[in-house]
ZABADREN-766460 format. One record per residue: residue in one letter; x, y, z of N, C-alpha, C, O in turn. Coordinates in steps of 0.02 Angstrom, whole numbers, plus 50000, padded with zeros to 5 digits. Example, Ala and Ser with C-alpha at 12.3 -4.5 7.8 and 13.67 -1.06 7.14 Angstrom:
// ZABADREN-766460
a506604971650390506154977550390506604983550390507124983450423/s506424988850354506844994750357506455000250394506705005750402/
END
This chain:
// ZABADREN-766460
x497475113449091497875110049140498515107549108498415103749061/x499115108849122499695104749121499845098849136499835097949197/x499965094849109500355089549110500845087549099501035087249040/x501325085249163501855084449167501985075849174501595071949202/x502665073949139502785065649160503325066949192503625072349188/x503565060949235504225061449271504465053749235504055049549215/x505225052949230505245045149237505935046149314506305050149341/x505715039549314506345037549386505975034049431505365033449437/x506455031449465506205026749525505655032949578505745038849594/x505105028349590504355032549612504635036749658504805042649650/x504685032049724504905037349783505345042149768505145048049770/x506015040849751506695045849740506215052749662506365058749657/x505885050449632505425056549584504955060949624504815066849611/x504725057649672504065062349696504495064949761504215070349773/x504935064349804505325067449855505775072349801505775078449810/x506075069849756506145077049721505735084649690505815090749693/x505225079049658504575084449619504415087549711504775092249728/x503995085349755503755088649807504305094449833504125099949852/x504985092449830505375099849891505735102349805506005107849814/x505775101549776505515107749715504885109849716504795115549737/x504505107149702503855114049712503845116749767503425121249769/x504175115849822503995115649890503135114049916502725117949941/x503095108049901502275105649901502165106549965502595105350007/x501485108949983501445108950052500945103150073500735101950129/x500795099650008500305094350033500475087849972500305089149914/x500715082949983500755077049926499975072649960499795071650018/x499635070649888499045066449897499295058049851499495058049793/x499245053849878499345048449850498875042349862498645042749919/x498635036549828498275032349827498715025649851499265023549832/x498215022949908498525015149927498075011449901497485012749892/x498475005049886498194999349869497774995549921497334991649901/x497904996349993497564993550029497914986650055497714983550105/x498604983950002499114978250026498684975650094498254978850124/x498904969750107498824967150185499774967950197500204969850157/x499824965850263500514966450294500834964850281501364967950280/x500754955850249501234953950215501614954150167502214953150159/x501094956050129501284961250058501734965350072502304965050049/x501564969050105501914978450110502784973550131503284973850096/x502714969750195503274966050229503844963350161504454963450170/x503574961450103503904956950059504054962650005504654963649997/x503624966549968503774972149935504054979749962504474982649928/x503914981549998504014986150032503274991950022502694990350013/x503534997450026503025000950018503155010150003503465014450034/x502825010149950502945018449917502935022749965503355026849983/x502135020949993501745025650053502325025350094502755029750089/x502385019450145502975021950196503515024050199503695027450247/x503935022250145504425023950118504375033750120504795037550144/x503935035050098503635044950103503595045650147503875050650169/x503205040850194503105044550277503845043850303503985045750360/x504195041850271504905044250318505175047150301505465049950347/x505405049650239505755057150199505275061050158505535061650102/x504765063750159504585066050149504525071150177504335070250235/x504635079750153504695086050193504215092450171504265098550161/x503575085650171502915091050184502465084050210502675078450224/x501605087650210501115083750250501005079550170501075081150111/x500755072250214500535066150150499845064650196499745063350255/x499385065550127498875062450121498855054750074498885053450013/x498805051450120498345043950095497745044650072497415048450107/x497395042150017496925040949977496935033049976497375030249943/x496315028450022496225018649994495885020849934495385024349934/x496165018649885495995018549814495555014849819495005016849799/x495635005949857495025002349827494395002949846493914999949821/x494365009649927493595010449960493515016549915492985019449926/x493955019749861493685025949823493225023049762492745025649734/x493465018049753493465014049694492755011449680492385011749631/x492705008549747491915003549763491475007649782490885005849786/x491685015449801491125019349825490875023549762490345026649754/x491355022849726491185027149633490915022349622490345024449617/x490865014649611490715008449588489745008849606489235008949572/x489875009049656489285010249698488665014649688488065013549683/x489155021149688488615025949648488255023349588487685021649576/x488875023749551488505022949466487945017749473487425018749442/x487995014049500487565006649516486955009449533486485008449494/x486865012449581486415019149604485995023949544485405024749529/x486575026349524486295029449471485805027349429485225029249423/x486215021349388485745017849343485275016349374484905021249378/x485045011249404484535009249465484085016249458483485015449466/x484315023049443483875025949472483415028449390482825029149375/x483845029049368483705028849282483235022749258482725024249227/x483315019249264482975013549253482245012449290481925007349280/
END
C-alpha cells in the first residue's frame, strides 16, 4: 500500500487530492460535534458537502469507535 501525506489547509487539500484523482467516492469521519460546536468552529464535513465534485460518505467515528470498543469487550468476555 502507498502512502501518501498532503500538508495544507484540510478542506482546500482534499477538494484538490479528490478532482485530481477524479475520486468518485471521498469517505471521511465525523466527530459527532453538537450544533453549537459545528456553529462556532465551522465544519470540514460541511464545508465538502458544498464544493465537493464527487459523492461524500460520512463515517460517526465515535459510534465506530464504541462499536470496535464493544466488540473487543465481547471478545475478551468470551476468552475468559
Amino acid at each position: 500500500m502507498e502512502r501518501l501525506v498532503r500538508h495544507g489547509m484540510v478542506v482546500d487539500t482534499l477538494l484538490r487530492e479528490a478532482t485530481d484523482w477524479q475520486a468518485d467516492l471521498l469517505v471521511v469521519g465525523s466527530h459527532g460535534k453538537g450544533w453549537a460546536q459545528r456553529v462556532l468552529l465551522g465544519s470540514v464535513t460541511e464545508r465538502l458537502i458544498n464544493h465537493l465534485p464527487t459523492s461524500l460518505l460520512v463515517a460517526p467515528v465515535g459510534v465506530a469507535a464504541a462499536a470496535l470498543a464493544k466488540g473487543r469487550q465481547r471478545q475478551v468476555a468470551l476468552v475468559h
